[in-house]
N, C-alpha and C positions, 0 to 999 in steps of 0.2 A: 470555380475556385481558383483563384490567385495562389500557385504552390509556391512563388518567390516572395509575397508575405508572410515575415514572419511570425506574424498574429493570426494568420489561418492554421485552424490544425487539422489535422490528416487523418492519424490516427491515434489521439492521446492516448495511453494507456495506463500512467500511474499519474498522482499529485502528490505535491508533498508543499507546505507553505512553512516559512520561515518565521523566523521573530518578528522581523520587521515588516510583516502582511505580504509576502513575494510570493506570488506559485510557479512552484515550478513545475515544468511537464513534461513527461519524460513520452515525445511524439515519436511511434512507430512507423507512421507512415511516411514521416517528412527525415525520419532519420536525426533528427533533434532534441535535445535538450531546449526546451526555451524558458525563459526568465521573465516575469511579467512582475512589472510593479507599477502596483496603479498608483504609489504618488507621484512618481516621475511620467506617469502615463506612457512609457516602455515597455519596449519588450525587445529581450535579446535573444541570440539563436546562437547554440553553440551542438556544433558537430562534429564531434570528436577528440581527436590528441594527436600531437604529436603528427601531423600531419595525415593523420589513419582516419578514416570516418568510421561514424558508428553502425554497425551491423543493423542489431535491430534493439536499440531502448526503450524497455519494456519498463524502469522501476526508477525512484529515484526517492531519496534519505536526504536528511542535513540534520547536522552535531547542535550540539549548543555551542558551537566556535560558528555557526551558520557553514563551514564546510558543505560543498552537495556531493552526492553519491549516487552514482550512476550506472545499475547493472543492465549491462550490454550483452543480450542474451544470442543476439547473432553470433559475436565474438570471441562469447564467454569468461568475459571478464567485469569485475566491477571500479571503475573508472571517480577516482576522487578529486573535487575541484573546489579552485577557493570560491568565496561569495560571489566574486565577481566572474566565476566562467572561467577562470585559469587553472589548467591541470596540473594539479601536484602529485599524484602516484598512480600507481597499479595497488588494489587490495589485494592480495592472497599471490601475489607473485606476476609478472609478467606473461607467465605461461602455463596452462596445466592445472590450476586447483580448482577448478570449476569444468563443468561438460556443460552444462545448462543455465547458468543463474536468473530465476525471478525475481522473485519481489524482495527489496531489502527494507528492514527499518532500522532504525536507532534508536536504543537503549538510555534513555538519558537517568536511570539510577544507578547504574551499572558502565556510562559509556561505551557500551559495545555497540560495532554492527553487526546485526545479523543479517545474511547473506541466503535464502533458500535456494538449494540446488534441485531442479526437478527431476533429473534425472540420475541421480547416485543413486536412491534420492536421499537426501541430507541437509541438515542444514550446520553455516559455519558460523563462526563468531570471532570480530577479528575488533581490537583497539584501536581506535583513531589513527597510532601509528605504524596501522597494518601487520600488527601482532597479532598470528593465530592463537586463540586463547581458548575453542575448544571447537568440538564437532560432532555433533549427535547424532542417531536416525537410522535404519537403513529399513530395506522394503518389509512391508507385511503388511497387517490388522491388526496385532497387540498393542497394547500402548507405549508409546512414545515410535511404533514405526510409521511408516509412511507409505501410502500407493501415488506418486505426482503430488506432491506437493507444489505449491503455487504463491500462496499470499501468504504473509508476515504482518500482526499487528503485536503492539504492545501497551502494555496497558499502562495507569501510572505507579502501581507497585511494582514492575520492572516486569512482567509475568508476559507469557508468549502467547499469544495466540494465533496458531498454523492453519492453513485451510489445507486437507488433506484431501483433495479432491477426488480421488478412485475410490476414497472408504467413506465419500459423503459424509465426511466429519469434520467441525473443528476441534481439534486436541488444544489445551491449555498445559504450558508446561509452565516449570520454574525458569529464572534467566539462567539457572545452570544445566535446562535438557531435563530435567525430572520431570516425570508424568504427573499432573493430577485431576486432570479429568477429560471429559470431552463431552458432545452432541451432536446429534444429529443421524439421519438415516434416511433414504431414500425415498420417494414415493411422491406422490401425485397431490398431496394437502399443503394447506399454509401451514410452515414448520418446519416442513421436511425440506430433505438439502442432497439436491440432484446436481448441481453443475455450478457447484460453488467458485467464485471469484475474488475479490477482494474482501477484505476484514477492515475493519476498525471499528472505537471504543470511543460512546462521549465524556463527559465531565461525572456522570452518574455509573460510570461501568458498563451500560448496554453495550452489547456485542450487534455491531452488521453485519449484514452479509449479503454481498449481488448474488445472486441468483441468474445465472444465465439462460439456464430453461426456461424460467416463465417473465424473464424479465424484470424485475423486481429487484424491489430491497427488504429484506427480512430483519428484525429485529426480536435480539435475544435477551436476557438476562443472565447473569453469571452460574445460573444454573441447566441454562438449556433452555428453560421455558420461551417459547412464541410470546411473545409480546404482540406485533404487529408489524405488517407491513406496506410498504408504498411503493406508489411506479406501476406500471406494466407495459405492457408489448404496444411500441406505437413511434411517432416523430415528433408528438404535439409536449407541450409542457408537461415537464413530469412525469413523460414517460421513457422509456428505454428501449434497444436493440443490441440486446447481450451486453450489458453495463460489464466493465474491469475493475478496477480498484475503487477504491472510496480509503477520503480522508476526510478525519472530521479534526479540527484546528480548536484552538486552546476558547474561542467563544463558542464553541459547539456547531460551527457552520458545518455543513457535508457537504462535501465534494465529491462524485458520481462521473468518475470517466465514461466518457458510451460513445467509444471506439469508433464505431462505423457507422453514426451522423456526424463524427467530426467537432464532437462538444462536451464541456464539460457541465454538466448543471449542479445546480449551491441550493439547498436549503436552510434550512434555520431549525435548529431543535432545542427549544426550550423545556429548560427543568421544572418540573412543579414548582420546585422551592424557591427558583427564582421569581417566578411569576405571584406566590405569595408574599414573598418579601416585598414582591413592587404595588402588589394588592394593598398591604397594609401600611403603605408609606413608606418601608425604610425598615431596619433592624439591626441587632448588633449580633 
């Protein structure tokens, strides 16, 4: 492995891709933010601020200004930059409103970022111009608390979805922290949710989810129900060794961080209805 390229990754651990088709990845191994855009066939490496390098970047967000967002769970800060890799702030302060931060996303009905704290545990929610705007959560099993919390998705009606990883569940909240449902529970079946990882949501509303016990990706419906799922324990195509995040981007591709081969892998999830529409020629 070549660690002074920087299109080798180490340990990716979030994605997050732009308007303009850029993925970003937030590399825990190489200590990097990197920037990949495959029309320029680049890719750029940014390590830090302010002359500080990054602890350990674990997560990474961009606004509808393409802004990226970048929580540095080493450091404990979440670190905001322009398009182009230039640091423009601290979220939540310089010092102190975070002990832990994981996974962040962006809110785009609402504009907020959400920020997951795993260890308060808690999550914040702050304005593009670093205005706390609220803060929800603290430990339990009832709803709306939290045992480690870890991954953040959101949906296209603005709605939350937390992976609450010691209560084997994902909770659904409002973008204001209101409870309204959850799934999930423990155990040894397809369905169940032992060591949950990343979340996200395609064009349909399906809920992901890695699965780090068995390797996998599981697939929900907005009611809980098992759907299906893909992947398992291996190196070969399509499979997995403790997958991280997953993002799925506005044509429905999935993105599958797997941390410790060093790779991301992309599928394709096609909607019925689009595959009918293309069935019958065309539609209005």
């Amino acid at each position: 492995m070549n660690e002074t390229d920087p299109s080798v990754l180490q340990r990716p651990f979030s994605v997050a891709v732009d308007a303009q088709g850029r993925l970003l990845i937030a590399d825990a191994g190489s200590g990097e933010l990197k920037i990949f855009d495959p029309r320029k066939k680049s890719v750029k490496a940014v390590s830090g601020y302010k002359g500080k390098q990054f602890g350990m970047p674990v997560s990474v967000a961009v606004d509808d200004s393409r802004n990226i967002y970048v929580s540095d769970s080493g450091a404990g800060k979440v670190l905001k930059y322009s398009p182009q890799g230039k640091f423009l702030d601290t979220i939540g302060g310089e010092e102190g409103a975070f002990k832990r931060p994981a996974s962040i996303a962006f809110n785009p009905v609402n504009h907020w970022l959400y920020v997951v704290d795993t260890v308060r545990p808690r999550v914040f929610a702050y304005s593009t111009d670093g205005a706390l705007r609220l803060k929800f959560g603290e430990r339990g099993t009832g709803p709306g608390q939290f045992n480690f919390p870890t991954f953040i998705a959101v949906d296209r009606e603005g709605r939350l979805f937390v992976n609450d990883t010691l209560n084997f569940r994902i909770q659904i909240l409002t973008p204001d922290g209101k409870f309204i449902g959850q799934f999930g529970e423990a155990g040894d079946g397809s369905g169940n949710i032992n060591r949950p990882k990343g979340v996200a949501l395609d064009s349909e509303g399906h809920v992901y989810v890695a699965e780090a016990l068995f390797s996998c990706v599981q697939i929900f419906d907005q009611q809980g129900r098992f759907l299906l799922g893909f992947g398992e324990a291996g190196a070969g195509t399509g499979e997995f060794y403790i997958p991280a995040a997953i993002t799925i981007d506005r044509d429905d591709r999935i993105y599958v961080a797997d941390p410790f081969q060093h790779r991301v892998e992309v599928f394709q999830y096609r909607p019925a209805r689009r595959e009918r529409t293309a069935a019958s020629g065309g539609g209005q």
